[in-house]
Gaussian input, Z-matrix of N, CA and C with variables (Angstrom, degrees):
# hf/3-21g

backbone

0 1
 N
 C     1     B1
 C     2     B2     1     A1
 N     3     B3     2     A2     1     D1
 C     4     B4     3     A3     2     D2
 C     5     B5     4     A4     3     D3
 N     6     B6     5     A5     4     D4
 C     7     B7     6     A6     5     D5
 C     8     B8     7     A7     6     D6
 N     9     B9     8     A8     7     D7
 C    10    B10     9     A9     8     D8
 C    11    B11    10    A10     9     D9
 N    12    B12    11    A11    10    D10
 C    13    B13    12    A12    11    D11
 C    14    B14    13    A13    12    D12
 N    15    B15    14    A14    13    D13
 C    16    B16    15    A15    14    D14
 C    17    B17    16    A16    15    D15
 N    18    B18    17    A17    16    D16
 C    19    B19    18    A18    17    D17
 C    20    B20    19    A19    18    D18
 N    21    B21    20    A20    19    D19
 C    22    B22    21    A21    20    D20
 C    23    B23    22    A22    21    D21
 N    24    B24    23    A23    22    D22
 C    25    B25    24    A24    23    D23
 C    26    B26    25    A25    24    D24
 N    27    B27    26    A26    25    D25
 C    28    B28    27    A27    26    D26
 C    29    B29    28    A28    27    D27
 N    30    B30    29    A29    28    D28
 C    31    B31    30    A30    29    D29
 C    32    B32    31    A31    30    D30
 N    33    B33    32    A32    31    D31
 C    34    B34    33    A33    32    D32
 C    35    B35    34    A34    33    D33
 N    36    B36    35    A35    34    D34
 C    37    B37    36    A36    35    D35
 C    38    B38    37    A37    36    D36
 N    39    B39    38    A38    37    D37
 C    40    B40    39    A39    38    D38
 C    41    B41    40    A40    39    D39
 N    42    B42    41    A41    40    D40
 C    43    B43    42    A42    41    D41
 C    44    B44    43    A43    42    D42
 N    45    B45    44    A44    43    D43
 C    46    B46    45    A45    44    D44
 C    47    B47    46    A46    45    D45
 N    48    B48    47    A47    46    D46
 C    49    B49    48    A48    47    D47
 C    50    B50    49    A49    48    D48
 N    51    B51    50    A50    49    D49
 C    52    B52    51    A51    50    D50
 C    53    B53    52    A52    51    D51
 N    54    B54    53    A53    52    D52
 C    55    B55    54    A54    53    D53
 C    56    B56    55    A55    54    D54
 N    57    B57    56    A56    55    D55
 C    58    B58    57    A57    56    D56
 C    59    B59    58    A58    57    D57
 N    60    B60    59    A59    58    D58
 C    61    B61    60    A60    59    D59
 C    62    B62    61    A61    60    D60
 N    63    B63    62    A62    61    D61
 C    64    B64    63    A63    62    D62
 C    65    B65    64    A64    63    D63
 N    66    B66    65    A65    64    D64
 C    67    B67    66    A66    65    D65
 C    68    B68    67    A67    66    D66
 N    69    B69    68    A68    67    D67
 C    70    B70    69    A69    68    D68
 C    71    B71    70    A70    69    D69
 N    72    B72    71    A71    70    D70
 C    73    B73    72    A72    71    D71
 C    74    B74    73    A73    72    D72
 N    75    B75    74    A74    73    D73
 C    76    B76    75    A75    74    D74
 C    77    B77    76    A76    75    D75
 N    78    B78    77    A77    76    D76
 C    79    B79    78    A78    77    D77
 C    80    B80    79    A79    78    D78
 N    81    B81    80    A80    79    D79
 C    82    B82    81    A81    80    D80
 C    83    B83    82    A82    81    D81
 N    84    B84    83    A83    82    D82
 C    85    B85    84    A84    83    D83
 C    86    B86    85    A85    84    D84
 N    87    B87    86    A86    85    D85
 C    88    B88    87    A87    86    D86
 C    89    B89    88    A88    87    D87
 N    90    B90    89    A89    88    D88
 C    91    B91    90    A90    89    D89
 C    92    B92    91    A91    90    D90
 N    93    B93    92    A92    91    D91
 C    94    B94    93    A93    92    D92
 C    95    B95    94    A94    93    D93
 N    96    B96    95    A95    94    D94
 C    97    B97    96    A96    95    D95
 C    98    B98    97    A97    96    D96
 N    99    B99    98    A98    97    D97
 C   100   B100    99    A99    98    D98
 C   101   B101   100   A100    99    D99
 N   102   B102   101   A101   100   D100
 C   103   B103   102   A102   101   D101
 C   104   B104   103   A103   102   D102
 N   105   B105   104   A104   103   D103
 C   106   B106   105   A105   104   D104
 C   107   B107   106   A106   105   D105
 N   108   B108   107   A107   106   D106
 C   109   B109   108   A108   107   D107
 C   110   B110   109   A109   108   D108
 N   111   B111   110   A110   109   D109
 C   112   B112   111   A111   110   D110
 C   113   B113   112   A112   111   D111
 N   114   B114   113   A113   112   D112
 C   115   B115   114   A114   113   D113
 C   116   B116   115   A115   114   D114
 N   117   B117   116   A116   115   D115
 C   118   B118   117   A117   116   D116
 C   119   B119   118   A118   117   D117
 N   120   B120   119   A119   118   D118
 C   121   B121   120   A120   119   D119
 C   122   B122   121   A121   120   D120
 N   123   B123   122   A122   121   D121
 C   124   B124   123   A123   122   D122
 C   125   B125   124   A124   123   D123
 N   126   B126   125   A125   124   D124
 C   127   B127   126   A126   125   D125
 C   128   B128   127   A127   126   D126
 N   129   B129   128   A128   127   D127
 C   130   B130   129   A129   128   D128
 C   131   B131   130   A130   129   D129
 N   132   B132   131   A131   130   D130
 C   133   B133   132   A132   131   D131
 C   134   B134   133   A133   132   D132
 N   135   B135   134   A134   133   D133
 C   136   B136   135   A135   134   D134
 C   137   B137   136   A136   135   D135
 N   138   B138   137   A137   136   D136
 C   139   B139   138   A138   137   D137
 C   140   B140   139   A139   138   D138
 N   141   B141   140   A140   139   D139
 C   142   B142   141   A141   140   D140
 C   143   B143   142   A142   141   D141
 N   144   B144   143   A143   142   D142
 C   145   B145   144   A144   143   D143
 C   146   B146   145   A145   144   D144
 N   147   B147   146   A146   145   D145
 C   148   B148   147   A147   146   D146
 C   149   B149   148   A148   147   D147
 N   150   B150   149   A149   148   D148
 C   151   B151   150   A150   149   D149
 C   152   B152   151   A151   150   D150
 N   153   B153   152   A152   151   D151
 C   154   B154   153   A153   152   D152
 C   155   B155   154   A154   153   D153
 N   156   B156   155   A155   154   D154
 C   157   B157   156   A156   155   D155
 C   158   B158   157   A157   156   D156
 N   159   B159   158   A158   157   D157
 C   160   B160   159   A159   158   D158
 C   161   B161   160   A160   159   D159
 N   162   B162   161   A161   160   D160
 C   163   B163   162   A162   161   D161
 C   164   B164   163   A163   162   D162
 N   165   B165   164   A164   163   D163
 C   166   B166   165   A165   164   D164
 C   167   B167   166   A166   165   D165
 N   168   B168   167   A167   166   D166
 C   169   B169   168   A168   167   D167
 C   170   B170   169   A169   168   D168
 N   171   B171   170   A170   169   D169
 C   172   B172   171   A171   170   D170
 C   173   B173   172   A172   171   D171
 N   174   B174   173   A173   172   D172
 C   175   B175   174   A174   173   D173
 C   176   B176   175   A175   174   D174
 N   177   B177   176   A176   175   D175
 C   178   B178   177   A177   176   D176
 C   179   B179   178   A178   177   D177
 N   180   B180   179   A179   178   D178
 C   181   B181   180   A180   179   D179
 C   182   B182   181   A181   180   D180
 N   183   B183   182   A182   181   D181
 C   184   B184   183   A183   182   D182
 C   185   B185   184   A184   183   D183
 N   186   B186   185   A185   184   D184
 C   187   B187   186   A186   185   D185
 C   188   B188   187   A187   186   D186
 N   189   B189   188   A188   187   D187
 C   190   B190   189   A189   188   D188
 C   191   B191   190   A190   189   D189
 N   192   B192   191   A191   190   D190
 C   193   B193   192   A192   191   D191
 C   194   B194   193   A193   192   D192
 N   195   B195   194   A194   193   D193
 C   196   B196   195   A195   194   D194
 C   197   B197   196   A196   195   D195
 N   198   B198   197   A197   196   D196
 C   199   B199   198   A198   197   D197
 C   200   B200   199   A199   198   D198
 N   201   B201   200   A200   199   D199
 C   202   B202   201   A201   200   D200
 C   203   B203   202   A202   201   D201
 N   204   B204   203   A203   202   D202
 C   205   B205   204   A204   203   D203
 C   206   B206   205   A205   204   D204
 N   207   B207   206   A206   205   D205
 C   208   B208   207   A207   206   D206
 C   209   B209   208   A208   207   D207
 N   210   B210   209   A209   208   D208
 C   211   B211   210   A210   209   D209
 C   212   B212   211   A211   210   D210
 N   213   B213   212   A212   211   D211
 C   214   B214   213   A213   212   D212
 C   215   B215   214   A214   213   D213
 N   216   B216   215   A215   214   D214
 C   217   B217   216   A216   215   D215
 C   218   B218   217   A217   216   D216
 N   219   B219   218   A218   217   D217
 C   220   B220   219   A219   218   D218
 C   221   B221   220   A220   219   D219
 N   222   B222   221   A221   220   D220
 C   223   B223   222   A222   221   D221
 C   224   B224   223   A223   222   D222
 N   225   B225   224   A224   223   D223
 C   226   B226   225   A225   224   D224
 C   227   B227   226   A226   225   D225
 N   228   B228   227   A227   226   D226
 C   229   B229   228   A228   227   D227
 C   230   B230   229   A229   228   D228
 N   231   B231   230   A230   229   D229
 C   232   B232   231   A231   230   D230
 C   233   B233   232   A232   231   D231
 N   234   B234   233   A233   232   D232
 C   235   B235   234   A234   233   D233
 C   236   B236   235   A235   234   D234
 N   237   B237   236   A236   235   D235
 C   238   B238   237   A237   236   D236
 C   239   B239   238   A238   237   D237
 N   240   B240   239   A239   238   D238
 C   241   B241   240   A240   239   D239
 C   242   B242   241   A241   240   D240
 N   243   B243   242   A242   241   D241
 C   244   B244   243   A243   242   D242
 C   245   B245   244   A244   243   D243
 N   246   B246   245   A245   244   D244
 C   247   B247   246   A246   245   D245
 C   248   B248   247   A247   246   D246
 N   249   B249   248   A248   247   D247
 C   250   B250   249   A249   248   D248
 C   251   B251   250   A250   249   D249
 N   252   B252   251   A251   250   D250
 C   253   B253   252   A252   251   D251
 C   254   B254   253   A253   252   D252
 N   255   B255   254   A254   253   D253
 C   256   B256   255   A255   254   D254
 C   257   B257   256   A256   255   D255
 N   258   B258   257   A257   256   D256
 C   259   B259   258   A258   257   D257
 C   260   B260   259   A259   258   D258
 N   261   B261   260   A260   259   D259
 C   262   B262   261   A261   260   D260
 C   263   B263   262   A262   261   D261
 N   264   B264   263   A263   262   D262
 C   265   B265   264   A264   263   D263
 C   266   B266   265   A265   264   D264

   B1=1.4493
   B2=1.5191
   B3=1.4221
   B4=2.0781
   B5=1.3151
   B6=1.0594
   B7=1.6078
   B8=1.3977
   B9=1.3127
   B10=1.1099
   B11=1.8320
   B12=1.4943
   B13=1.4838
   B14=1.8443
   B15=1.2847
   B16=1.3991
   B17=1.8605
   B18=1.5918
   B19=1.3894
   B20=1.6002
   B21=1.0812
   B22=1.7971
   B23=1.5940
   B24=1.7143
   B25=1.6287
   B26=1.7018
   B27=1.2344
   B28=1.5194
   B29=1.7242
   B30=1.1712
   B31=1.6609
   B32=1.8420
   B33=1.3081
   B34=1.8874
   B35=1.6180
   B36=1.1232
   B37=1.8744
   B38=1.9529
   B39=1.2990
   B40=1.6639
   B41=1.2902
   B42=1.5846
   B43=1.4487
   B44=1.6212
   B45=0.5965
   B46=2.1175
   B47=1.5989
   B48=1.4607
   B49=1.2174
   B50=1.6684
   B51=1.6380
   B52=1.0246
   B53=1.8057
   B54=1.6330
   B55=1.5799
   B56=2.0991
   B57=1.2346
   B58=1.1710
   B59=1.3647
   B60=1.5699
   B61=1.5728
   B62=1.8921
   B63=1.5343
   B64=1.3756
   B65=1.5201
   B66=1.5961
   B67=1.3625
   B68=1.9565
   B69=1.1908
   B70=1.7871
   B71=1.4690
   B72=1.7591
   B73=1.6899
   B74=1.4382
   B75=1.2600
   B76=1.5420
   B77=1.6011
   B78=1.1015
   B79=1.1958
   B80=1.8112
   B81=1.7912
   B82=1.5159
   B83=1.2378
   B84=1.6198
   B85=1.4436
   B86=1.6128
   B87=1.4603
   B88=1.6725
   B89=1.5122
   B90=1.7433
   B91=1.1925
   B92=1.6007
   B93=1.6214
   B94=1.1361
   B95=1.7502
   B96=1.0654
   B97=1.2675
   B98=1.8483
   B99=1.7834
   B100=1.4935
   B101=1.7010
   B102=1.1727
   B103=2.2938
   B104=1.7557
   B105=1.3262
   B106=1.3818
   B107=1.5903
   B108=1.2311
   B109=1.8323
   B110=1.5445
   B111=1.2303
   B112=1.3286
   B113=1.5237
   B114=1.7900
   B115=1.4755
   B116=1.7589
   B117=1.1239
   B118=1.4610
   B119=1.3536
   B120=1.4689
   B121=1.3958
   B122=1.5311
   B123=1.5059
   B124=1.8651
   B125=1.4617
   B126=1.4123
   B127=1.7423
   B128=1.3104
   B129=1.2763
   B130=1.4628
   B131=1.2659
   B132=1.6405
   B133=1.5854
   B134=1.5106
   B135=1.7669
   B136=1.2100
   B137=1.5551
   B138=1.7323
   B139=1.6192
   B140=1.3126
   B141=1.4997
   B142=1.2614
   B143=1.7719
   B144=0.7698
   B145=1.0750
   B146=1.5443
   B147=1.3963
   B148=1.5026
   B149=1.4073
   B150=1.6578
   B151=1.6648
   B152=1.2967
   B153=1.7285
   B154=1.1421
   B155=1.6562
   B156=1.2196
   B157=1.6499
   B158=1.6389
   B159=1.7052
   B160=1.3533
   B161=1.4954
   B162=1.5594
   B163=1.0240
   B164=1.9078
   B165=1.4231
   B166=1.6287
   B167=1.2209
   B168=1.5290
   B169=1.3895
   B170=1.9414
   B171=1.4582
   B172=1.5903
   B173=1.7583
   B174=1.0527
   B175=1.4180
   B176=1.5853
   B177=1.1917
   B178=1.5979
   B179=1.1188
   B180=1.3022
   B181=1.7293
   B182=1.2988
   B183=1.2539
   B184=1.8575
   B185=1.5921
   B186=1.4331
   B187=1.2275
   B188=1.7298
   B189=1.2734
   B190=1.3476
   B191=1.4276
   B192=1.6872
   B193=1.7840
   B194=1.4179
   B195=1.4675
   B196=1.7584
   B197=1.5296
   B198=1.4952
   B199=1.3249
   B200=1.6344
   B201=1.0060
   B202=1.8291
   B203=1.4827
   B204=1.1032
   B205=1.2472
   B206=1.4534
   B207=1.4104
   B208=1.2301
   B209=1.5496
   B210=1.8632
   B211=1.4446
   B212=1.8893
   B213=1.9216
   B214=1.2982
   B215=1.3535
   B216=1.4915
   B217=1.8031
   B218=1.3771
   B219=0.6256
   B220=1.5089
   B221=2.0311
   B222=0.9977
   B223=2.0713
   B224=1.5880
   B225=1.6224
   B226=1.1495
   B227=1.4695
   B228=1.4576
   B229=1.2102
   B230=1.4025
   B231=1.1970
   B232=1.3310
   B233=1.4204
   B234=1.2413
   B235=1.7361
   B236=1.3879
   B237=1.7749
   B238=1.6766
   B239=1.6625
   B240=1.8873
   B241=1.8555
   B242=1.7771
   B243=0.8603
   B244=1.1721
   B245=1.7339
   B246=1.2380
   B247=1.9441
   B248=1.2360
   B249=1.4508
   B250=0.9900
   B251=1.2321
   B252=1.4022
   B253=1.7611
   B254=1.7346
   B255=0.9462
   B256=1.4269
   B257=1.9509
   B258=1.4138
   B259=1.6481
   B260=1.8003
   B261=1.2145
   B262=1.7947
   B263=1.1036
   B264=1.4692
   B265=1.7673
   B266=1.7933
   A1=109.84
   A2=99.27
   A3=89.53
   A4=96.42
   A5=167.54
   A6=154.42
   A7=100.76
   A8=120.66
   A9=136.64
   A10=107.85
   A11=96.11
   A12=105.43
   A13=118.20
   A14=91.94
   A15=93.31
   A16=127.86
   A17=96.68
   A18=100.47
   A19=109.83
   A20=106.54
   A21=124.04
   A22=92.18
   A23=116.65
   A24=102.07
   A25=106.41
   A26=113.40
   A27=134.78
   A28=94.31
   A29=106.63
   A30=135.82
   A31=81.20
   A32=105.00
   A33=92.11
   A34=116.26
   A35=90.77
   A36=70.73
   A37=93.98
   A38=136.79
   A39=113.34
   A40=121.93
   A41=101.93
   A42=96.14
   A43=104.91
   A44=96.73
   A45=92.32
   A46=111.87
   A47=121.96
   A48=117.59
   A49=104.06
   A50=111.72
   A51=119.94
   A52=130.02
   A53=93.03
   A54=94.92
   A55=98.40
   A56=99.72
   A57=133.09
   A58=109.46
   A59=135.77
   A60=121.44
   A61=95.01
   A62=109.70
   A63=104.88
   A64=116.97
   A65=107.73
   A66=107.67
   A67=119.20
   A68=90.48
   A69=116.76
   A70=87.20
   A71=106.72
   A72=103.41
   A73=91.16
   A74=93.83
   A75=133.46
   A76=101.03
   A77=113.79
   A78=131.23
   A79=105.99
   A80=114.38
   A81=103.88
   A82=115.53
   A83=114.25
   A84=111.74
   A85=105.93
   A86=100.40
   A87=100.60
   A88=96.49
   A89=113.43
   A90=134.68
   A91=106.54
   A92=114.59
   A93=122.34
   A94=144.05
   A95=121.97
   A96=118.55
   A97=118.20
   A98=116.82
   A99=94.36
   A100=98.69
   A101=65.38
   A102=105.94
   A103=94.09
   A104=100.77
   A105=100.77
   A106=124.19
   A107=98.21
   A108=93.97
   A109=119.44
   A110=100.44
   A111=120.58
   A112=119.20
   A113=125.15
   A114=125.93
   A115=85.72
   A116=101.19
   A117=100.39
   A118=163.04
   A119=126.35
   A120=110.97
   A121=117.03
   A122=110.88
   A123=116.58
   A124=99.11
   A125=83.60
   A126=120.61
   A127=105.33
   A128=139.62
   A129=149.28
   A130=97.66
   A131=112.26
   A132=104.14
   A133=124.85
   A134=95.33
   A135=118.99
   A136=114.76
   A137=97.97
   A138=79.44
   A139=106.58
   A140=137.86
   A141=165.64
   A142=117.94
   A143=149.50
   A144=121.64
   A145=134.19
   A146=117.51
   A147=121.29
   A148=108.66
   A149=99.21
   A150=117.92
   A151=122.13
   A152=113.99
   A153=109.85
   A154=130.52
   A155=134.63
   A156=137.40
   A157=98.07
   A158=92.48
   A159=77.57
   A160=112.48
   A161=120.99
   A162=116.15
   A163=134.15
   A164=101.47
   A165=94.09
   A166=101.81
   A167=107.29
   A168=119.48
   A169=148.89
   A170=109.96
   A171=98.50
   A172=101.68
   A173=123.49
   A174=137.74
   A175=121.54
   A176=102.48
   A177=116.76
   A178=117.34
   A179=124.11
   A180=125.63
   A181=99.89
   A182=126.34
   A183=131.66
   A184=110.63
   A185=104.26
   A186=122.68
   A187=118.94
   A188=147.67
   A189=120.24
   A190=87.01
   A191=94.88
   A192=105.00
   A193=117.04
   A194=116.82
   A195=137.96
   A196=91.04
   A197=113.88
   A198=115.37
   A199=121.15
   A200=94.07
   A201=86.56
   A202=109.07
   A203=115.34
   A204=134.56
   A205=127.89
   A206=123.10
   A207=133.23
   A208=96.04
   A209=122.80
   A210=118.01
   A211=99.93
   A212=107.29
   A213=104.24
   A214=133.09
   A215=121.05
   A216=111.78
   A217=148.56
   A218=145.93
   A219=146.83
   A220=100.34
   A221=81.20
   A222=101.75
   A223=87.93
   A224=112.47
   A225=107.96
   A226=134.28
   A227=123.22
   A228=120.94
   A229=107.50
   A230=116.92
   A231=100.15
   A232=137.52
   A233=110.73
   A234=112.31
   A235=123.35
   A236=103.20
   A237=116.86
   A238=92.37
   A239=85.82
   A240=95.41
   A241=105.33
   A242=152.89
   A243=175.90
   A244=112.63
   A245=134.49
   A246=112.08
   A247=109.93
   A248=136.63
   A249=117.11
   A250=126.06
   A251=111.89
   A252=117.88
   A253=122.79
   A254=104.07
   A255=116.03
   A256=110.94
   A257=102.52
   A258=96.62
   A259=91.80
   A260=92.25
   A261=120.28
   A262=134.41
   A263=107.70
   A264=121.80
   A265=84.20
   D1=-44.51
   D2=178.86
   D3=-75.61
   D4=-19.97
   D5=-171.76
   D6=-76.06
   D7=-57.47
   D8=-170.72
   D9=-42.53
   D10=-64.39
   D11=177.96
   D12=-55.94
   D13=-33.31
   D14=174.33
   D15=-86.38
   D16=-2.98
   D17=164.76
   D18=-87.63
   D19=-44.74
   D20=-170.06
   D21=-44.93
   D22=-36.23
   D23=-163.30
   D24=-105.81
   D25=8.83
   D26=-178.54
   D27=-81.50
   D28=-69.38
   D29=-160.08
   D30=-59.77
   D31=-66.42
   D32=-168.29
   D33=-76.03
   D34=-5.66
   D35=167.56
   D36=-114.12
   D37=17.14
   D38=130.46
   D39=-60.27
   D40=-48.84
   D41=-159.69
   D42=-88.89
   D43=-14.66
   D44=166.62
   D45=-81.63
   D46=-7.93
   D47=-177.00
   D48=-103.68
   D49=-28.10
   D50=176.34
   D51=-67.63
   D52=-9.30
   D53=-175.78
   D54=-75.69
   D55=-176.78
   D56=-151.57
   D57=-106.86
   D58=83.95
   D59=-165.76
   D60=-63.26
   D61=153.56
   D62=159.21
   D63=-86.69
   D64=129.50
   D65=169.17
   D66=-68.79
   D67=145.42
   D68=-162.44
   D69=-97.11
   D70=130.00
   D71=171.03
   D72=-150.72
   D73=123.88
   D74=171.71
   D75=-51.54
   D76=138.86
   D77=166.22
   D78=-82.01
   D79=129.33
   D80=165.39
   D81=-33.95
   D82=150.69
   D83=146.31
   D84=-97.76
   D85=146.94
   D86=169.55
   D87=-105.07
   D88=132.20
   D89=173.29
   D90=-106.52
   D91=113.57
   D92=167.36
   D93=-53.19
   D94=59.50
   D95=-158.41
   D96=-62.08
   D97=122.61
   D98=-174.34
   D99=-92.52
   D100=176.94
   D101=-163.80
   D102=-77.35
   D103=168.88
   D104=178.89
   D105=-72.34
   D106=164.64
   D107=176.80
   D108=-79.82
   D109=128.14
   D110=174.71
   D111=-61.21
   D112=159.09
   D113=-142.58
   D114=-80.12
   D115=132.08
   D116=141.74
   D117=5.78
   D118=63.98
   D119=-161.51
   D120=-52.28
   D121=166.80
   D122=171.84
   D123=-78.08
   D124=140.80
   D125=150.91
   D126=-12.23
   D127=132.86
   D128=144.80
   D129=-52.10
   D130=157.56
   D131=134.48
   D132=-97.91
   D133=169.16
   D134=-168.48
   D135=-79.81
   D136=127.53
   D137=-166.55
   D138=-94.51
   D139=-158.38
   D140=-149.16
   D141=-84.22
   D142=58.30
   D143=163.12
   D144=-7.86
   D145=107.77
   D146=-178.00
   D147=-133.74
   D148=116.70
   D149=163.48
   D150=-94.03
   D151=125.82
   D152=176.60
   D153=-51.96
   D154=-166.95
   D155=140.71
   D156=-79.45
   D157=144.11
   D158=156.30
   D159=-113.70
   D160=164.15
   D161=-173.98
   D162=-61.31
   D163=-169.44
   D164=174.05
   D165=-96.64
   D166=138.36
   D167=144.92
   D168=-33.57
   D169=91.12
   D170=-145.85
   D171=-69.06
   D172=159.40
   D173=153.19
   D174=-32.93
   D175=127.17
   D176=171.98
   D177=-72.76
   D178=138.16
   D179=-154.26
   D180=-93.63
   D181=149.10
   D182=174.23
   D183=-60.81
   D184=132.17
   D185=178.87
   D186=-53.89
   D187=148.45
   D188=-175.84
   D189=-121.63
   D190=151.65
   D191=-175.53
   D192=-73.51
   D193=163.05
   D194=-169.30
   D195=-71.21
   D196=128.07
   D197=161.39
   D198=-61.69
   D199=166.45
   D200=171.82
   D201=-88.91
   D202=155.64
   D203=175.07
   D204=-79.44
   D205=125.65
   D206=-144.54
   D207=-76.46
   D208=160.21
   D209=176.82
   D210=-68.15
   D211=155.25
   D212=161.36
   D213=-105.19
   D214=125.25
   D215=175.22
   D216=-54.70
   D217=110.69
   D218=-159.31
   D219=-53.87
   D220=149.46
   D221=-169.69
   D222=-69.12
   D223=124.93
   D224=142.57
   D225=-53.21
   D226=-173.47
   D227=-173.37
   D228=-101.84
   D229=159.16
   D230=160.90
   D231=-80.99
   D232=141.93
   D233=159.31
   D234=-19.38
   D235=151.24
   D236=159.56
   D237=-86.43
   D238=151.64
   D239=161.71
   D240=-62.99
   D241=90.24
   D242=-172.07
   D243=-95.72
   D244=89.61
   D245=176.34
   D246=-95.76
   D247=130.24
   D248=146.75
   D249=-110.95
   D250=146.88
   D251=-174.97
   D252=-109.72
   D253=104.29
   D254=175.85
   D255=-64.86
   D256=127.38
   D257=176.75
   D258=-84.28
   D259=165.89
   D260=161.60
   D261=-116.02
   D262=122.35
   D263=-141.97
   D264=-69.21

């Protein structure tokens, strides 16, 4: 029985290896080649030069008036020679 099984899978993978793939064939492609270039059409004509208007000039906006000026404080005095020394943590 084990021989057996082991021929049965001998025998099918010859003959499954032995078949024949079918070869695949492309059909031509036809590539269109164009023809030469044809003469030249004429010259357009030349058109026109066109300048706009230019527009109006808008109005200058009203100036706004100088505030008044705030009251002034009188100068402190001066300082004592005074040091102070900060330690460093």
């Amino acid at each position: 029985m084990k021989y057996s099984t082991l021929f049965a899978a001998l025998t099918a993978a010859l003959t499954l290896s032995a078949c024949e793939r079918a070869t695949v064939v492309t059909p031509p492609t036809v590539v269109t080649v164009p023809g030469p270039a044809g003469p030249q059409g004429a010259t357009g004509a030349t058109g026109e030069p066109a300048k706009g208007d230019t527009g109006a000039t808008g109005n200058t906006g009203a100036t706004g008036a100088t505030g008044a000026e705030g009251a002034q404080g009188e100068r402190g005095e001066k300082g004592g020679e005074t040091v102070v020394i900060v330690p460093v943590k």
